[in-house]
C-alpha positions as a Markdown table, in Angstrom:
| # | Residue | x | y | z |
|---|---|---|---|---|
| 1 | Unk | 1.2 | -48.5 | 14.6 |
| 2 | Unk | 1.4 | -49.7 | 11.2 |
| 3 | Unk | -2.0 | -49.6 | 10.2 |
| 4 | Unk | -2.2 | -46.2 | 11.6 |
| 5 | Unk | 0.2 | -45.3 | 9.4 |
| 6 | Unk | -1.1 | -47.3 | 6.5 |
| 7 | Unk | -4.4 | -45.1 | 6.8 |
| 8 | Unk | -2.5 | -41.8 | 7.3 |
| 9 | Unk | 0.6 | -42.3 | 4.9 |
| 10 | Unk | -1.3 | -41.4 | 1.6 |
| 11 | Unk | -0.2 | -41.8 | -1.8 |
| 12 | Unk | -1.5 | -37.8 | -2.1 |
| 13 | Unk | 0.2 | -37.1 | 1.2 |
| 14 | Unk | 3.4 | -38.2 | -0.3 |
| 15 | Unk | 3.1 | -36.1 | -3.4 |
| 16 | Unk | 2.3 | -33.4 | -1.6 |
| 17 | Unk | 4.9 | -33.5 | 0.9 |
| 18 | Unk | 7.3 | -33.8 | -2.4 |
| 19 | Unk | 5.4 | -30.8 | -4.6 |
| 20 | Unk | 5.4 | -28.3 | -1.2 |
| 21 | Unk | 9.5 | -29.2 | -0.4 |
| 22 | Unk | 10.1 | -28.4 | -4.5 |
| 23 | Unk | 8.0 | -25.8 | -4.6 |
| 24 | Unk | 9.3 | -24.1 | -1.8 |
| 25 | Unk | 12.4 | -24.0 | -2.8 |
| 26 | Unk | 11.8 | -23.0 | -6.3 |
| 27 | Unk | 10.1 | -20.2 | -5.1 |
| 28 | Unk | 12.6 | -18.8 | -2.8 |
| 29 | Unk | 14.9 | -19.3 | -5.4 |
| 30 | Unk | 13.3 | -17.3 | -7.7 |
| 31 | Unk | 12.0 | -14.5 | -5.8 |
| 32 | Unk | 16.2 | -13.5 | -5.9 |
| 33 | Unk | 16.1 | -14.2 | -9.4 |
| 34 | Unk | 13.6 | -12.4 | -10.2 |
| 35 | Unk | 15.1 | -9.3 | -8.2 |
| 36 | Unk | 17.5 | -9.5 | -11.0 |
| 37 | Unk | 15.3 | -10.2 | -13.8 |
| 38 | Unk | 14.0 | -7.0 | -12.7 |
| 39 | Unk | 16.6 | -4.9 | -12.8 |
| 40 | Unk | 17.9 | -6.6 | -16.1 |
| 41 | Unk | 14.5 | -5.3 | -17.6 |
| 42 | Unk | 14.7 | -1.8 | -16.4 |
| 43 | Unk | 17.9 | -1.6 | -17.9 |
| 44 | Unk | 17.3 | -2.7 | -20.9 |
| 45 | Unk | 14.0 | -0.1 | -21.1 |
| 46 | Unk | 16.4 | 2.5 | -20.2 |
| 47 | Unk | 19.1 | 1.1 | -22.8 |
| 48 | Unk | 21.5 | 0.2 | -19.7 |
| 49 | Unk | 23.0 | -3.0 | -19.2 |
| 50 | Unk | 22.0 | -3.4 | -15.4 |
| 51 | Unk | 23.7 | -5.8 | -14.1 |
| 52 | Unk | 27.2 | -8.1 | -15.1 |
| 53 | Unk | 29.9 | -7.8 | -12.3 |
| 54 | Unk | 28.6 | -10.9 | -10.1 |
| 55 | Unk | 29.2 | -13.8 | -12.4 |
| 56 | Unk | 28.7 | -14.3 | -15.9 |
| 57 | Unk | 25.9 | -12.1 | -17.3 |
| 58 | Unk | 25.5 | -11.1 | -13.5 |
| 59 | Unk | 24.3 | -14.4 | -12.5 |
| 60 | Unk | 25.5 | -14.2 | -9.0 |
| 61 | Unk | 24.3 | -10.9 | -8.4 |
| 62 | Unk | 21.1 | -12.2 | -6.3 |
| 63 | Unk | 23.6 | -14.0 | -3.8 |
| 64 | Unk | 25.6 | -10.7 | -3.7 |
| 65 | Unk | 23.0 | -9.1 | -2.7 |
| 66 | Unk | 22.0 | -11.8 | 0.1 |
| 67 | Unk | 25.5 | -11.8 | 1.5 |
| 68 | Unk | 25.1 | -7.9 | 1.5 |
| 69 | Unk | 22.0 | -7.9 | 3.4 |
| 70 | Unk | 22.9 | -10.5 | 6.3 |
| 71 | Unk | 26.3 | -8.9 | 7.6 |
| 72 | Unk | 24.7 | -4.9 | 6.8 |
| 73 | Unk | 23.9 | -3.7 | 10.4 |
| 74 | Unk | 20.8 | -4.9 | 12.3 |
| 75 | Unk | 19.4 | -1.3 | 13.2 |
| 76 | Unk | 16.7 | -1.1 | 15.8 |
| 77 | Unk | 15.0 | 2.6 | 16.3 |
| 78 | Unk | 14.5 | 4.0 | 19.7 |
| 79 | Unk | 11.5 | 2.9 | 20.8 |
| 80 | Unk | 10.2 | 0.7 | 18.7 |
| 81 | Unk | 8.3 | -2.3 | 20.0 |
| 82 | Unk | 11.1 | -4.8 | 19.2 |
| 83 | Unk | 8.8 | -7.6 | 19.1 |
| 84 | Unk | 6.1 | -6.5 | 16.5 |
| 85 | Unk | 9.0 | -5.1 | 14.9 |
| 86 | Unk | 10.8 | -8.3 | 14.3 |
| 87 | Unk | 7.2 | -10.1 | 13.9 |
| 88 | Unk | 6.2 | -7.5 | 11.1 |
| 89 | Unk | 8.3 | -9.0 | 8.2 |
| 90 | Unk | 7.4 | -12.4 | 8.7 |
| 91 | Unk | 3.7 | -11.3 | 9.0 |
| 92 | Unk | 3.8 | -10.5 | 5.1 |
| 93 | Unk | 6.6 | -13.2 | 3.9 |
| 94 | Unk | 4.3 | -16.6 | 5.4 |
| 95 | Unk | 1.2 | -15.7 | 3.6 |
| 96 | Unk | 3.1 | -15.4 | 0.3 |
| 97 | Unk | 4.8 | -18.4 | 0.7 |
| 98 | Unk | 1.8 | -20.5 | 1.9 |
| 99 | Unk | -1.0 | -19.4 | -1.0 |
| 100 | Unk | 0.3 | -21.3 | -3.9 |
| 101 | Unk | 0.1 | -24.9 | -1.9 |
| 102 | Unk | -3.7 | -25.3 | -3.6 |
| 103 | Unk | -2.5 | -24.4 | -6.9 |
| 104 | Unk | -2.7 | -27.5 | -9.1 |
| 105 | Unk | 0.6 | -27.4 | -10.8 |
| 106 | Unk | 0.8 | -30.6 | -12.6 |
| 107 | Unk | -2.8 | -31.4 | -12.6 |
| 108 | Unk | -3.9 | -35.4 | -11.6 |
| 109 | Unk | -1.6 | -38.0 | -11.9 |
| 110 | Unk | -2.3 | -41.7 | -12.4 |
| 111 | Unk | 0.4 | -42.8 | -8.9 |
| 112 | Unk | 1.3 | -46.1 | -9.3 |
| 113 | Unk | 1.5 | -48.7 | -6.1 |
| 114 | Unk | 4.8 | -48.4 | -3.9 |
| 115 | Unk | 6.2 | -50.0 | -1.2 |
| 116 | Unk | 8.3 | -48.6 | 1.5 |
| 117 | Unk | 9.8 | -50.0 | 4.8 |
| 118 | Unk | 8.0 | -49.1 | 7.9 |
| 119 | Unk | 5.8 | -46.6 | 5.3 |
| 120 | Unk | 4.7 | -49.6 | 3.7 |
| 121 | Unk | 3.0 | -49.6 | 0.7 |
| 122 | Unk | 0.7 | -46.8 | -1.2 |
| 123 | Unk | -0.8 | -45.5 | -4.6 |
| 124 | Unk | -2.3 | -47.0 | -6.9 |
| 125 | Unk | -5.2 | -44.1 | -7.5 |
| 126 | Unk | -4.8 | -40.6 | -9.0 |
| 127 | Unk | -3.6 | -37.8 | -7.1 |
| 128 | Unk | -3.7 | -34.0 | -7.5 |
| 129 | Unk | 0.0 | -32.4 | -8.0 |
| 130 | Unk | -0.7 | -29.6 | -5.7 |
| 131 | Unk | 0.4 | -29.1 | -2.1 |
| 132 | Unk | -3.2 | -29.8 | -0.6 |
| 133 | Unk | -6.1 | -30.6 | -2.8 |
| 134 | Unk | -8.3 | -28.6 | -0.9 |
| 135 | Unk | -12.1 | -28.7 | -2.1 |
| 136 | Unk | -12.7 | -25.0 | -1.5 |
| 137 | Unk | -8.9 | -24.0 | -2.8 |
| 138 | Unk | -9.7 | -20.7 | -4.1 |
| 139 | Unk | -11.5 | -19.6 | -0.4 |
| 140 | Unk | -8.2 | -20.4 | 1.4 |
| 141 | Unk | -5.9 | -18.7 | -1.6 |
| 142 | Unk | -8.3 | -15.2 | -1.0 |
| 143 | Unk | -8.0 | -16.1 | 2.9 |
| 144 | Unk | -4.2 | -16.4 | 2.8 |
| 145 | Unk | -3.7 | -13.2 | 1.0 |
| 146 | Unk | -5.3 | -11.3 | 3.0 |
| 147 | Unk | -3.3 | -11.9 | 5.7 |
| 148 | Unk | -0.4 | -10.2 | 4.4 |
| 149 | Unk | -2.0 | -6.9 | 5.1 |
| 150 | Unk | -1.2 | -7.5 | 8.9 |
| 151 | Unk | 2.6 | -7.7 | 8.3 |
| 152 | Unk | 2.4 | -3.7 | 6.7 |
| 153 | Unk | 0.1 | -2.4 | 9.4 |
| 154 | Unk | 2.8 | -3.9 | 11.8 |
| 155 | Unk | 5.8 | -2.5 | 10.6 |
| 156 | Unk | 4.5 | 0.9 | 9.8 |
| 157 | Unk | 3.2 | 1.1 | 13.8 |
| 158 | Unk | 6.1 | -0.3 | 15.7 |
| 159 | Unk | 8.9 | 1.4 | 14.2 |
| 160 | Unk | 7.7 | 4.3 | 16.3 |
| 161 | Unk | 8.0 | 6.4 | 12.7 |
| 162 | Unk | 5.4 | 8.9 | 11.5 |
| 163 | Unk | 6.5 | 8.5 | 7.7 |
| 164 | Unk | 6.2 | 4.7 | 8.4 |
| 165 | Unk | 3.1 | 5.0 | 10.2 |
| 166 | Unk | 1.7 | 6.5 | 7.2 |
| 167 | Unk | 3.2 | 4.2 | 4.7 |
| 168 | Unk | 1.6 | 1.9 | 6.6 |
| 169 | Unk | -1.7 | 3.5 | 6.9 |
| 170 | Unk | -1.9 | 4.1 | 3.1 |
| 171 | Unk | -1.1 | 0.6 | 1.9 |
| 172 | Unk | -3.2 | -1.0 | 4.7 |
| 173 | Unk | -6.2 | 1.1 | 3.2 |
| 174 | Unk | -5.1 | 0.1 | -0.6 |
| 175 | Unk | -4.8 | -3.0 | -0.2 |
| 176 | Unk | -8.1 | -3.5 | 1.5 |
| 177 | Unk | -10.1 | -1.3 | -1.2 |
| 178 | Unk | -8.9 | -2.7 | -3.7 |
| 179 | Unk | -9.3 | -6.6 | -2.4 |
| 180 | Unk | -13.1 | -5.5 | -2.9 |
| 181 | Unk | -13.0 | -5.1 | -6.4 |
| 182 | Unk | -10.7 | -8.5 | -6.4 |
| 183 | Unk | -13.3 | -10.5 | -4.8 |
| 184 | Unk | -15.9 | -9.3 | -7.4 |
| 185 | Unk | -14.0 | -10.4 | -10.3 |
| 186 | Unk | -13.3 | -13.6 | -8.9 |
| 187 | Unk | -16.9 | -14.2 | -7.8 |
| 188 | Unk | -18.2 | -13.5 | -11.7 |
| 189 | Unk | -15.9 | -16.2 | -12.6 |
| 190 | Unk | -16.8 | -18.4 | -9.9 |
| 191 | Unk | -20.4 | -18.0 | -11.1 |
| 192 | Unk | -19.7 | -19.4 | -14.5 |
| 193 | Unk | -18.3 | -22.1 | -13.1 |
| 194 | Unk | -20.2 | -23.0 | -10.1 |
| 195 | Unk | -16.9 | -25.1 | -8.2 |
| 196 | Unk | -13.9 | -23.5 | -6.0 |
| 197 | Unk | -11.5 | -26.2 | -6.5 |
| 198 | Unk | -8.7 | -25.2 | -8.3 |
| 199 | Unk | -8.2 | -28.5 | -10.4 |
| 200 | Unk | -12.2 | -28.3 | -11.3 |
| 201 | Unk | -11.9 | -24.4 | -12.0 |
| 202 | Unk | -9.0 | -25.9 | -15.0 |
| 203 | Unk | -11.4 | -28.7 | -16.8 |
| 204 | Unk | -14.1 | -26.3 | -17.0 |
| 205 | Unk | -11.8 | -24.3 | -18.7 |
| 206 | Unk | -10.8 | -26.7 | -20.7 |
| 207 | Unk | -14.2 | -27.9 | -21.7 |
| 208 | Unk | -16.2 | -24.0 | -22.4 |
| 209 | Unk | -12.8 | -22.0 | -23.1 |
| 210 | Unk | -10.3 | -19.6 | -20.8 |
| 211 | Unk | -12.4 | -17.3 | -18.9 |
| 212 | Unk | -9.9 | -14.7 | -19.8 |
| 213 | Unk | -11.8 | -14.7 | -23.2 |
| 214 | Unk | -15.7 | -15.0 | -21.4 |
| 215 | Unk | -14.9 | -12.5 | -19.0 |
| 216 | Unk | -11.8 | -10.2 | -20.2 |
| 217 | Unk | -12.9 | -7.2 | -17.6 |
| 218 | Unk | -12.9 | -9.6 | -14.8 |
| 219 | Unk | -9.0 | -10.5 | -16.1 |
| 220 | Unk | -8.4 | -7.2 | -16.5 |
| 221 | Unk | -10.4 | -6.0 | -13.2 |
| 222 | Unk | -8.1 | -9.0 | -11.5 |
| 223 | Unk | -4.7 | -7.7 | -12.5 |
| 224 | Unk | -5.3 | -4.2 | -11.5 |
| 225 | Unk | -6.1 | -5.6 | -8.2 |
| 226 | Unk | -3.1 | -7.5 | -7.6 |
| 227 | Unk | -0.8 | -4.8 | -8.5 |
| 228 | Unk | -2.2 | -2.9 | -5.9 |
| 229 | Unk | -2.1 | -5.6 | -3.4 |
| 230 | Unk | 1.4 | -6.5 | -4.0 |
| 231 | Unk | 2.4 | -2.5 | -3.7 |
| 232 | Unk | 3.4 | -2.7 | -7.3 |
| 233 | Unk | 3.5 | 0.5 | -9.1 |
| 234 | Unk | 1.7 | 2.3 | -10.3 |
| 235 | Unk | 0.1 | 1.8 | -7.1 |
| 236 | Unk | 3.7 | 1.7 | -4.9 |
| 237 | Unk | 2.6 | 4.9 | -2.8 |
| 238 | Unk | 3.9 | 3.4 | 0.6 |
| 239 | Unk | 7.2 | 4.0 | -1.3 |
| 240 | Unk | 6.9 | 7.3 | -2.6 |
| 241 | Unk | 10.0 | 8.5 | -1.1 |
| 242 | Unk | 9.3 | 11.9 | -2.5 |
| 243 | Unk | 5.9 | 12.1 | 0.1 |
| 244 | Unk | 6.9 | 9.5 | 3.0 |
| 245 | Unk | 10.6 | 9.3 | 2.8 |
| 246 | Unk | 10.2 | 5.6 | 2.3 |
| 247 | Unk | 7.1 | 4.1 | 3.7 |
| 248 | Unk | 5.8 | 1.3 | 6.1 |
| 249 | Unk | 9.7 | -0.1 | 5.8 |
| 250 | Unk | 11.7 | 2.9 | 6.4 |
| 251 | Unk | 13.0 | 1.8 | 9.4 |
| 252 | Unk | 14.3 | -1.8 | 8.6 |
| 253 | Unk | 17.6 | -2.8 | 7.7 |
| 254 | Unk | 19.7 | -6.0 | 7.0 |
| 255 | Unk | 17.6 | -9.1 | 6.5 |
| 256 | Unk | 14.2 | -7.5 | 8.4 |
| 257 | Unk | 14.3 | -5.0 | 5.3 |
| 258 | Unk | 15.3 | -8.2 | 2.6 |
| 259 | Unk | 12.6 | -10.2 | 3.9 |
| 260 | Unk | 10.0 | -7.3 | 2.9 |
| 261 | Unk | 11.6 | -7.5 | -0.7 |
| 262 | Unk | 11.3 | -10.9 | -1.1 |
| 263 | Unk | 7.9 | -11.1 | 0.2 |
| 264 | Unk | 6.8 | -8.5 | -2.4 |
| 265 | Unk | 8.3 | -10.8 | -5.4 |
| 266 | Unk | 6.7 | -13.7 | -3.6 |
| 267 | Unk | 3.2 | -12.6 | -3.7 |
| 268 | Unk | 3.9 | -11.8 | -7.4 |
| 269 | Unk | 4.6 | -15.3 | -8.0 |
| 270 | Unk | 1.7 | -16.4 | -5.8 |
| 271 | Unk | -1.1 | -13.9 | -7.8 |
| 272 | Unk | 0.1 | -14.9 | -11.0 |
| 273 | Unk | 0.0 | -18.2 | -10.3 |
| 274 | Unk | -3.9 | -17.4 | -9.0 |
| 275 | Unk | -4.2 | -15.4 | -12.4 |
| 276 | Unk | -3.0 | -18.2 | -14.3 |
| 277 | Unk | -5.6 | -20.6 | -12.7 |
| 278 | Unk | -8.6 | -18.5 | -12.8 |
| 279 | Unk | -8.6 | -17.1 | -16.2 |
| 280 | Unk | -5.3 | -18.8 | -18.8 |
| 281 | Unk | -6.3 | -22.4 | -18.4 |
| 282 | Unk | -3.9 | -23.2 | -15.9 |
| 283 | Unk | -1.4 | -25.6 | -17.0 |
| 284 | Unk | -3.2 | -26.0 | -20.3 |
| 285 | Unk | -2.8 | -24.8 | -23.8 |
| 286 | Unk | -4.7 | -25.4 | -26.6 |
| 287 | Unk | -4.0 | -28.5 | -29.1 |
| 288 | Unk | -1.0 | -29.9 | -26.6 |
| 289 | Unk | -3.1 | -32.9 | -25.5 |
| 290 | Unk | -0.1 | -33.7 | -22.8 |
| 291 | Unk | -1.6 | -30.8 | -21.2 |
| 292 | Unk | -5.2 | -32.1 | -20.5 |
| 293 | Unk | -6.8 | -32.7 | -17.8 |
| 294 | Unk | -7.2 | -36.7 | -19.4 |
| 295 | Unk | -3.4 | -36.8 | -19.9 |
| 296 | Unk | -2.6 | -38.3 | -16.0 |
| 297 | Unk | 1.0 | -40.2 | -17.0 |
| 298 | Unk | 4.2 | -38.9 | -14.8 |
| 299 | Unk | 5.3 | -37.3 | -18.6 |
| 300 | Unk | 2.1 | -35.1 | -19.0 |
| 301 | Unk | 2.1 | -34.3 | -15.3 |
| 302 | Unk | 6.0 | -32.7 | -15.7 |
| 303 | Unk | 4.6 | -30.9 | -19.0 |
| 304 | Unk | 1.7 | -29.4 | -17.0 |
| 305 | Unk | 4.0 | -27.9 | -13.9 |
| 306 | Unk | 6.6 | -26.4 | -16.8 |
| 307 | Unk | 4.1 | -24.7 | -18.9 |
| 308 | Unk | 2.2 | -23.7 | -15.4 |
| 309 | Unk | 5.3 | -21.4 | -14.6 |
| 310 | Unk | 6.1 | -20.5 | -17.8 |
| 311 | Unk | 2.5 | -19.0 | -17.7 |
| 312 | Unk | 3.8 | -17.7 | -14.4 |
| 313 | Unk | 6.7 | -16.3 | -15.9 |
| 314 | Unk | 5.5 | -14.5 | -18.3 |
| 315 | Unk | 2.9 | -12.8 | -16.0 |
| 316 | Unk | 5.5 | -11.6 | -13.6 |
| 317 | Unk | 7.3 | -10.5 | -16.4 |
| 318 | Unk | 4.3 | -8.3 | -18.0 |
| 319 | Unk | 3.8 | -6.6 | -14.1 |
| 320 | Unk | 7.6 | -5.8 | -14.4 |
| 321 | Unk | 7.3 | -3.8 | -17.6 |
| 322 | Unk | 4.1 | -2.4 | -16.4 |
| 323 | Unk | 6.6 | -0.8 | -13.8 |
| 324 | Unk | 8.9 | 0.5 | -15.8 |
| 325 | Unk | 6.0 | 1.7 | -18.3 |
| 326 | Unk | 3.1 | 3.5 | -16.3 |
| 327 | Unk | 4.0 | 6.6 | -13.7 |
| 328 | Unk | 3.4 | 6.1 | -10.0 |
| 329 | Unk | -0.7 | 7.1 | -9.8 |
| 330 | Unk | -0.8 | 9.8 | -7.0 |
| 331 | Unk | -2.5 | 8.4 | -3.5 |
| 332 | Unk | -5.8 | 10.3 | -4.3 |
| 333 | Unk | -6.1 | 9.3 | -8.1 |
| 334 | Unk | -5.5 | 5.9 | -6.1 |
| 335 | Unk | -8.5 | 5.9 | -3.8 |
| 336 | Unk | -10.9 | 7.3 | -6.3 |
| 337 | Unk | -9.7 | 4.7 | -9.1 |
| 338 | Unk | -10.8 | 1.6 | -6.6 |
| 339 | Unk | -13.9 | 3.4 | -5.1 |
| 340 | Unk | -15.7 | 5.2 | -8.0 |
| 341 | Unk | -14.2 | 3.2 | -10.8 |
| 342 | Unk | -13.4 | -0.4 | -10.1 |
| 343 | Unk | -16.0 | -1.3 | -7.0 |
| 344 | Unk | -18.7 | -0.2 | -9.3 |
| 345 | Unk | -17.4 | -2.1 | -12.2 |
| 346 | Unk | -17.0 | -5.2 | -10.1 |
| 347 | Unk | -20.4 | -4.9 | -9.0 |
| 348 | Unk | -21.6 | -4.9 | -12.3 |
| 349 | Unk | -20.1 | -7.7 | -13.4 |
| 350 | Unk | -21.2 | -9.7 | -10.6 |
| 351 | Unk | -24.6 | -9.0 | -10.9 |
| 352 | Unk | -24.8 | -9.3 | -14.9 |
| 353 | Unk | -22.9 | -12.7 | -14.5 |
| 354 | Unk | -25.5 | -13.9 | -12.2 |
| 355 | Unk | -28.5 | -12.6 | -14.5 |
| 356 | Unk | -27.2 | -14.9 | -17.3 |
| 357 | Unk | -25.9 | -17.8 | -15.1 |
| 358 | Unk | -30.0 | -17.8 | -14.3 |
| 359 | Unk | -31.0 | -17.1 | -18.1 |
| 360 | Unk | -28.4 | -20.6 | -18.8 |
| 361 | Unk | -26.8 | -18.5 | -21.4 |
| 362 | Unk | -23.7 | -19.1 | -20.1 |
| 363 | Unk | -21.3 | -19.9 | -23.3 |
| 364 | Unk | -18.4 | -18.2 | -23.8 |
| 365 | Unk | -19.3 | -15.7 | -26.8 |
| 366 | Unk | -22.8 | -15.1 | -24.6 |
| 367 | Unk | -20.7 | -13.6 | -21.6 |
| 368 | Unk | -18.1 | -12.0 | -24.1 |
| 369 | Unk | -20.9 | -9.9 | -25.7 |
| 370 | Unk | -22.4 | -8.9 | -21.3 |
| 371 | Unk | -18.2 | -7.8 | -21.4 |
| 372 | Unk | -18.4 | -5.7 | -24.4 |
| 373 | Unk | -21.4 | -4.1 | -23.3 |
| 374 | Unk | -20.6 | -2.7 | -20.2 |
| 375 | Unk | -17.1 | -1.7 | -21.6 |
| 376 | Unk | -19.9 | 0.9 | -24.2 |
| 377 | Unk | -21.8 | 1.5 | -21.2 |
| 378 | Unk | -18.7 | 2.8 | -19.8 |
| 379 | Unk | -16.9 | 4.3 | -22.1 |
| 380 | Unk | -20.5 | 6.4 | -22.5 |
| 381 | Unk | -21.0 | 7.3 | -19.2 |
| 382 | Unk | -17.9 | 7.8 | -18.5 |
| 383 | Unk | -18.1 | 11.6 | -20.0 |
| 384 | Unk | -21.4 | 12.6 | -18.3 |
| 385 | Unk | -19.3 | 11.6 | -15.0 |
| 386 | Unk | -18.7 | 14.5 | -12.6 |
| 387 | Unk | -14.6 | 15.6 | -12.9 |
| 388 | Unk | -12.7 | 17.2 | -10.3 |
| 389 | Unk | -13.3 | 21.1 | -9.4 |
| 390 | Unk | -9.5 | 22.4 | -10.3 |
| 391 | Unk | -7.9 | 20.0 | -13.1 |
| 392 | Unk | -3.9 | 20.5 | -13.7 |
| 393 | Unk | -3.2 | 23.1 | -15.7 |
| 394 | Unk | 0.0 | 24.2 | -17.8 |
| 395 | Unk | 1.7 | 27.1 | -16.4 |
| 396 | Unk | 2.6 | 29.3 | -18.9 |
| 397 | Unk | 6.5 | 29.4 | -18.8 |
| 398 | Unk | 8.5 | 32.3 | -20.9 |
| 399 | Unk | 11.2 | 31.0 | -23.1 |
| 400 | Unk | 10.0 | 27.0 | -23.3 |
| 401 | Unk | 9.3 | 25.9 | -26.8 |
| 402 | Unk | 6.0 | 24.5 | -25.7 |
| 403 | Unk | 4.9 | 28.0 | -25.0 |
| 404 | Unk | 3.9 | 30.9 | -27.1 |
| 405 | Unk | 4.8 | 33.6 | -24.7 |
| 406 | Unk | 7.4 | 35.2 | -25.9 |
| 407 | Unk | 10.3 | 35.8 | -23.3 |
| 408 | Unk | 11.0 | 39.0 | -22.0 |
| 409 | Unk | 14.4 | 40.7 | -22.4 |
| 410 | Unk | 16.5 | 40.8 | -19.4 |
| 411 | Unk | 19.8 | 42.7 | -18.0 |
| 412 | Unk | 21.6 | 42.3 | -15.8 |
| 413 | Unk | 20.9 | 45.4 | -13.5 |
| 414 | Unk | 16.6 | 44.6 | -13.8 |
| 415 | Unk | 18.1 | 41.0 | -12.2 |
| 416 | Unk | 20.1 | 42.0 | -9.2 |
| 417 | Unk | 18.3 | 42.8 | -6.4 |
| 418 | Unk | 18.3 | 46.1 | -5.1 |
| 419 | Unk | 18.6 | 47.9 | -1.8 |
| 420 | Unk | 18.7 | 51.1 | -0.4 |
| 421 | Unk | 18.8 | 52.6 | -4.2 |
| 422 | Unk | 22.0 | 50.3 | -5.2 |
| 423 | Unk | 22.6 | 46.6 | -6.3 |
| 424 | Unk | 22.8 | 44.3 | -3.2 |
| 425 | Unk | 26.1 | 42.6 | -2.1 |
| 426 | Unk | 25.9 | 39.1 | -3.2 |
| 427 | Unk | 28.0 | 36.0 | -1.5 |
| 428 | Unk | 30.1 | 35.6 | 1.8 |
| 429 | Unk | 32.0 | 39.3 | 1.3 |
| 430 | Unk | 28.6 | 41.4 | 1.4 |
| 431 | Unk | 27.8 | 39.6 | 4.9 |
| 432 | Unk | 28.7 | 42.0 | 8.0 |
């Protein structure tokens, strides 16, 4: 039994045991948080104060809120399928929760020899502060996330709704578009630098330079698609309660509605955390040499993880402001936007970064110069593009001061409605 154990018990099985039960944690916690961040930011666009009741500076609004949600009444509709209704929230919480376990948060660290009772004794090499060092990381990130598109198909069919049925439908087929042009940006940098692990993706980067400054349209391309796979706006159209009365999660109240919430922040920390990795270096920055890949003391490794989620922070923060910023896109500009705009783009990308992987030219200026290139190439085409057959117009509106038509006089007998020859009778007293 001991050796068994002495073979299973790893020194990285212990720090990733540790870095998932931390990590877990600090994400749930934050996902409340950044509910409030959130709504702090909006108010301060809007010159609010948002808000300051719950604690100082509103501190304790996020438990409020949690307290609110678990005694508010458990509704069920009438006919619903009860299980895939209960199912459907958890469908689209795990997969956020589960992605970031590759992500190398600290980077390697130089584990010294312990020894526990029964555990007996481990360490003594270099392990990968992450929750798994998987070798192909960045395959199970992309197959993780797109799991979560089960948990909105679910909850938009069994709530036996028609608006949530076609929330549903409309973010089901968003997020699938658009995890086409996702895949394409990854693959360009994955290209470049010709590994999936996540902790080899960071020393590359290290080495030739962020890849958000070889390949800034496949950052760019990236971000786009995450917004629209976390049903951020401008791309929130399964909650355009104007159209659908609320979307995919009309029907669900209490904690089933709360757990939809938080999976929505929790996916924002999880594709920042991917955004961070692929193209900002990861836990590095430039000149900090406690934040190198060589640095592997318990100091540097603690360095790494903070300026990992402040990296993080900051993402989720830009996404939030974007938000508050850009107008929800309506569902068709949507479609067309992922299907004649970014696909293409993706596409070629991919195929340019493969051209010059082959040609060797593969330095960071080289692929920055293939970037600007296709940006002209766009940016020329774009005009000689076919537009739509009936743009918007501006209706020509008597009396606003962004109109020249002059306003017409009008009295009061040309108003009233006539008939029979004589004003009408207007309210309750003219009804017989």
């Amino acid at each position: 039994m001991l050796e068994f154990l002495d073979e299973v018990v790893t020194g990285q099985l212990v720090v990733s045991v540790a870095v998932i039960l931390v990590i877990l944690h600090v994400n749930l916690v934050g996902v409340a948080y950044l509910i409030l961040l959130e709504r702090k930011l909006s108010a301060w666009i809007q010159d609010r104060i948002g808000p300051n009741r719950c604690g100082p500076v509103g501190l304790f609004q996020p438990i409020a809120d949690g307290v609110k949600l678990l005694v508010k009444e458990d509704y069920k509709p009438k006919g619903a399928d009860l299980a895939l209704f209960s199912l459907a929230p958890m469908a689209i919480i795990i997969p956020a929760l589960i992605g970031w376990v590759v992500i190398p948060w600290g980077g390697e660290w130089a584990m010294p020899e312990f020894t526990l009772p029964v555990l007996g004794t481990f360490g003594g090499q270099r392990v990968v502060v992450a929750g798994a060092d998987v070798g192909i990381g960045v395959i199970f990130l992309l197959a993780v996330a797109s799991l979560g598109v089960y948990g909105v198909t679910l909850g938009g069919w069994a709530s036996n709704n028609k608006y949530s049925l076609f929330g549903g439908l409309r973010a089901t087929a968003g997020m699938i578009s658009y995890e086409i042009p996702m895949g394409a940006s990854i693959l360009a940098v994955l290209l470049l630098s010709g590994a999936v692990r996540p902790q080899t993706l960071i020393e590359q980067q290290v080495a030739g330079g962020w890849y958000v400054v070889a390949q800034p349209l496949a950052a760019l391309l990236f971000f786009v698609c995450i917004l629209a796979e976390a049903n951020r706006a401008p791309f929130d159209n399964a909650e355009a309660e104007q159209e659908l009365v609320g979307g995919y999660h009309t029907e669900y109240s209490s904690m089933r509605f709360g757990m939809f919430l938080l999976a929505e922040y929790a996916h924002l920390i999880t594709s920042s955390a991917f955004l961070a990795l692929l193209f900002l270096g990861g836990y590095h920055l430039p000149f900090v040499g406690w934040t190198s890949p060589a640095a592997v003391g318990l100091g540097p490794a603690l360095v790494k993880v903070v300026v990992f989620f402040t990296k993080v922070f900051f993402i989720v923060s830009f996404m939030m402001l974007v938000r508050w910023t850009i107008p929800r896109v309506r569902w068709d500009q949507v479609m067309k936007l992922a299907w004649n705009a970014l696909i293409p783009l993706g596409i070629a990308l991919v195929v340019l970064t493969a051209a010059l992987v082959y040609l060797e030219w593969t330095a960071w200026w080289q692929t920055l110069l293939m970037n600007a290139a296709v940006a002209a190439a766009v940016l020329a085409i774009q005009p000689l593009m076919p537009g739509p057959a009936e743009k918007n117009r501006r209706v020509p509106l008597a009396g606003s001061r962004f109109c020249p038509i002059a306003p017409e006089p009008v009295s009061a007998e040309s108003e009233a409605p006539t008939t029979g020859g004589r004003p009408a009778s207007r309210g309750l007293a003219g009804v017989s």
